[in-house]
N, C-alpha and C positions, 0 to 999 in steps of 0.2 A: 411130726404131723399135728400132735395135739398142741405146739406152740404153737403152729402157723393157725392155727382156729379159733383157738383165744387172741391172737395179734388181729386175723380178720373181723372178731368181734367188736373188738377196741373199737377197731376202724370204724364198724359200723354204729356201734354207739357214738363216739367222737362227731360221726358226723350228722347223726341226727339231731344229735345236743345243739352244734351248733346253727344249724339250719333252723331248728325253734325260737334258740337266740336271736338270732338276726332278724327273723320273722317277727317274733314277739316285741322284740327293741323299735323295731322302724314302726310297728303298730303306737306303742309310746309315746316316741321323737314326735309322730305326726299330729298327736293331741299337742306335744308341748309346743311345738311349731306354728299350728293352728288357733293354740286357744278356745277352742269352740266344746262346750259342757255336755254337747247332746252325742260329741264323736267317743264312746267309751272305749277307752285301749282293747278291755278284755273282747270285744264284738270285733271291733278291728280286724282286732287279731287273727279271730278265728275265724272269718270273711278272710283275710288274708291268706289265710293256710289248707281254707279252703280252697281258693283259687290256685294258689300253686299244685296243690294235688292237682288241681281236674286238668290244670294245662301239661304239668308232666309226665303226668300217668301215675304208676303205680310205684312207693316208696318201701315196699316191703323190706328192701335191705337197710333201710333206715330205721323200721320198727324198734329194736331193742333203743336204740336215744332215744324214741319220742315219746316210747313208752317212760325212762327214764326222767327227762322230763317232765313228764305230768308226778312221776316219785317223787321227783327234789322240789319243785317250786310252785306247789299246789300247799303243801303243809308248812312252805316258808311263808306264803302268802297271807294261810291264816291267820298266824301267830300275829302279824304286824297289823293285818287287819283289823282285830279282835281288839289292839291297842290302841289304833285311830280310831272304830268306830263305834264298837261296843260300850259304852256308856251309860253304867246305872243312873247317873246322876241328873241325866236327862231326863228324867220322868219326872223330876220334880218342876223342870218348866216349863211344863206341860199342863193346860185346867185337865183334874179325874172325869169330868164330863168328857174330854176331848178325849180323854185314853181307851176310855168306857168303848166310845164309839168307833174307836180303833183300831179296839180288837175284834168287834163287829165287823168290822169291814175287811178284816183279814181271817175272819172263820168264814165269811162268805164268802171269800176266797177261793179259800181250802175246799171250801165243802162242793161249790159249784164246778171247778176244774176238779177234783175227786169223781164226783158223779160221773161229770162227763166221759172221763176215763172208763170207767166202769162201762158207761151205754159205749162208748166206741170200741172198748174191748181194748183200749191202750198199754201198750207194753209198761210194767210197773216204773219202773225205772222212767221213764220218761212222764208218766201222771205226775212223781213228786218233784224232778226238776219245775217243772213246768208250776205245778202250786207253789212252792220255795219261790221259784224267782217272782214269780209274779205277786207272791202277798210279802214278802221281805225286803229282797234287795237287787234284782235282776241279774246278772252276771256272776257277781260277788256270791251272793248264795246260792246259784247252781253250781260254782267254783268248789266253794264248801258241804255242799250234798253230795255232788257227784261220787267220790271218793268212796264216802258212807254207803252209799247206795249197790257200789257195783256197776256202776254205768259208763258204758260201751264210749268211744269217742259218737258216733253215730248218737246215740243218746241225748250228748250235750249239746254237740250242734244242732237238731230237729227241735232240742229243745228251747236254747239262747235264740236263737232266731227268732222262730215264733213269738216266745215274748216282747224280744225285741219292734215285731210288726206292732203287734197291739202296742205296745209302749208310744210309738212314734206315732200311729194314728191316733190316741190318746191323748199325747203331749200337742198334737198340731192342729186337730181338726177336733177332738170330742170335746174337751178340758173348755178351749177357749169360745167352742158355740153353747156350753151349758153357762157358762161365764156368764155372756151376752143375755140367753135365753131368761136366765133367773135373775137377773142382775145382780150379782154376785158383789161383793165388798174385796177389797185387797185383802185383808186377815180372810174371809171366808174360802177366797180362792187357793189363797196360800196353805189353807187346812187341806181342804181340796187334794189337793198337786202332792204334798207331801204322805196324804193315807193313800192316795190309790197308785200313783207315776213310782213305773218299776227300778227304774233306773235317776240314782241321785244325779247325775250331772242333769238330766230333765225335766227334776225336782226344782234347782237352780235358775236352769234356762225359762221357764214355763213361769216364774215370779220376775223376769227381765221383763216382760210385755203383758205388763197389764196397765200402761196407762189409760186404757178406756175401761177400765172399770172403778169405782167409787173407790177414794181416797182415807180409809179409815187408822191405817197407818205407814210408817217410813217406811222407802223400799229397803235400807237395808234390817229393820225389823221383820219385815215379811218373809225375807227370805232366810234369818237366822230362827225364825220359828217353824217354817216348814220344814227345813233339815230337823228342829230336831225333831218334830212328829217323824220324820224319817231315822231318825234315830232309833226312837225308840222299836220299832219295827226288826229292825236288827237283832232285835233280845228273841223274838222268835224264832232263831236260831237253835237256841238251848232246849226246845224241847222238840222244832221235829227234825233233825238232824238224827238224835235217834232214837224218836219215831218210825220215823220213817225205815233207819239202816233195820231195824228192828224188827218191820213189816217183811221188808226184802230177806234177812234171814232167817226169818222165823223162830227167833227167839231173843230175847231181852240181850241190847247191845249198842255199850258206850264206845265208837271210835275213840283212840288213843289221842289222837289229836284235838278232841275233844276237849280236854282238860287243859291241855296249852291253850286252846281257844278260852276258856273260862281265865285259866291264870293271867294272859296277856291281857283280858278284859279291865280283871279288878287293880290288873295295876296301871293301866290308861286309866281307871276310874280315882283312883287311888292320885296320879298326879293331874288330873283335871281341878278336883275339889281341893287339894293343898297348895297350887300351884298353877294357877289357871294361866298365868301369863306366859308362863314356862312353858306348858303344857301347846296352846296356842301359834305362840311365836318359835319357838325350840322345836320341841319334840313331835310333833303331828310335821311338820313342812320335810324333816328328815324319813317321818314314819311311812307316809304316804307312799311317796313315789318305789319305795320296796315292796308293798304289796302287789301295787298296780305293774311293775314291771315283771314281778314272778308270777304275777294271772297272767298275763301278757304273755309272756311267754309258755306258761302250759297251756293255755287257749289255745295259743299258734301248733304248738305241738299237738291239739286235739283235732285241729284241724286238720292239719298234715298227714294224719290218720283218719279224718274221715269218710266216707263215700259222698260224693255229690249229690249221686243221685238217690239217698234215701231222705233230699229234703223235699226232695219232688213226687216220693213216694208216697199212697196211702196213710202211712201212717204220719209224714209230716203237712198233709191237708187237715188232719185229726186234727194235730198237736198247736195248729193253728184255731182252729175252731175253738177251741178250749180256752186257749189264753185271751182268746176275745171275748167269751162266752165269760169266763173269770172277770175281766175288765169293764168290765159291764153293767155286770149284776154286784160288786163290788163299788161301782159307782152310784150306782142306787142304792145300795144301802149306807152310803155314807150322805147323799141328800138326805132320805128319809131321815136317817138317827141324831144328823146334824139338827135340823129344823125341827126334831120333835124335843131334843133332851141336853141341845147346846145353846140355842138361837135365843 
């Protein structure tokens, strides 16, 4: 009896493993397929996995994989991410005016999706995905929170989404009518795009169309200097990662993974500055598509486990209001700090 239970378990992790895979892999393929910077695998993914939930019903026998899943390829993801994009050495080409205002514009962040939490009564766990993605690195760092945190599949998803909204109305309708309004320069847009836009491939996309705005540098300089003010964004990691886990436990606490996330850092940092060509051409083109394929896949697997209907619910109207409300008031403080202490 007791092997035929462990044999039914196999079965049922084996197959939820795979079903994440296939789900997270074709989320992937269809960026590589596509080419298009604004379609992020880990969002995909988890739109994907949502949708198979809500069409098949309920996966409970699949639970112990999917669960699995977000075990094996969430902590794989960090390590490689940590080496593509963590980068000390990016701050140095960066003006300290512009950093200055940087992190301005990602305490207002913080500070205004915290609030908001707080007045809507927002379940914790979803306040700090929701700050994370939206003052760091969208997906990627609710990827790397989540874990820390304790956060429910339901969590991630009411979470990624939302930012996700604001990101897209951000990137397509806010970004390009303050553009116009202010008459904005290619470098000031590109500063722009890279402090406030949650998501780097829309960092990217969002410096593709600005020929209607003033010419003050080459487009491929605009767009290697907004990544790296997005860059350095990413180091905000390192301290509310566990903060945050810290807030949620209620007592002083470094995730283990934590420190692979620092070590893989300083040794991407380590071969960027001895080896930049290496680092470039070599190592980042291999490093990449391993991250993104093991978010890819635990996304889809958070998915798979999500409820549908808790993006429809009370608390995912919240969790929407906040990250616009972050988007916002975040975008205002980066005109204001820009024009008063960079301009």
């Amino acid at each position: 009896m007791k092997s035929c239970n462990c044999h039914g378990y196999f079965k049922s992790v084996s197959a939820g493993l795979i079903l994440a895979v296939f789900v997270g892999m074709s989320a992937y393929m269809l960026k590589i397929f596509t080419q298009t910077p604004i379609l992020d695998p880990l969002l995909v993914a988890l739109l994907l996995g949502v949708m198979v939930k809500a069409a098949t019903g309920k996966l409970d026998k699949l639970k112990p994989g999917l669960l699995s899943a977000t075990a094996i390829f969430i902590p794989v993801g960090i390590i490689f991410y940590a080496a593509n994009n963590l980068n000390f050495a990016k701050l140095l080409e960066v003006e300290k005016s512009m950093i200055a205002v940087l992190i301005v514009v990602m305490l207002v962040y913080f500070a205004v999706i915290l609030l908001l939490g707080r007045l809507f009564k927002q379940k914790k766990q979803v306040t700090y995905l929701i700050a994370t993605g939206s003052a760091v690195c969208g997906a990627s760092a609710i990827a790397v929170t989540a874990p820390a945190v304790d956060a429910e599949p339901d969590d991630v998803s009411v979470s990624l989404l939302s930012v996700a909204l604001a990101a897209f109305v951000g990137f397509a309708i806010i970004l390009p009518f303050l553009s116009s309004l202010f008459d904005l320069t290619c470098k000031t847009h590109c500063l722009l795009s890279g402090s406030v836009l949650q998501f780097t491939g829309m960092v990217k996309a969002s410096n593709e169309f600005v020929n209607y705005l003033k010419h003050d540098m080459e487009h491929p300089e605009t767009v290697q200097l907004a990544l790296s003010v997005k860059s350095i964004r990413y180091l905000a990691l390192l301290i509310t990662v566990p903060l945050f886990a810290s807030l949620v436990k209620r007592k002083f606490y470094i995730p283990w993974f934590l420190w692979a996330f620092l070590a893989a850092a300083l040794l991407g940092t380590w071969f960027y500055v001895s080896n930049g060509s290496f680092y470039k051409s070599v190592l980042t083109p291999y490093i990449r598509p391993i991250h993104e394929i093991s978010w890819s896949i635990a996304m889809a697997a958070i998915g798979l486990n999500a409820d549908a209907k808790e993006l429809l619910s009370n608390t995912g109207s919240k969790a929407i209001l906040m990250a616009f409300g972050g988007f916002f008031a975040a975008t205002a403080a980066f005109l204001i700090g820009f024009y008063f202490f960079v301009y």
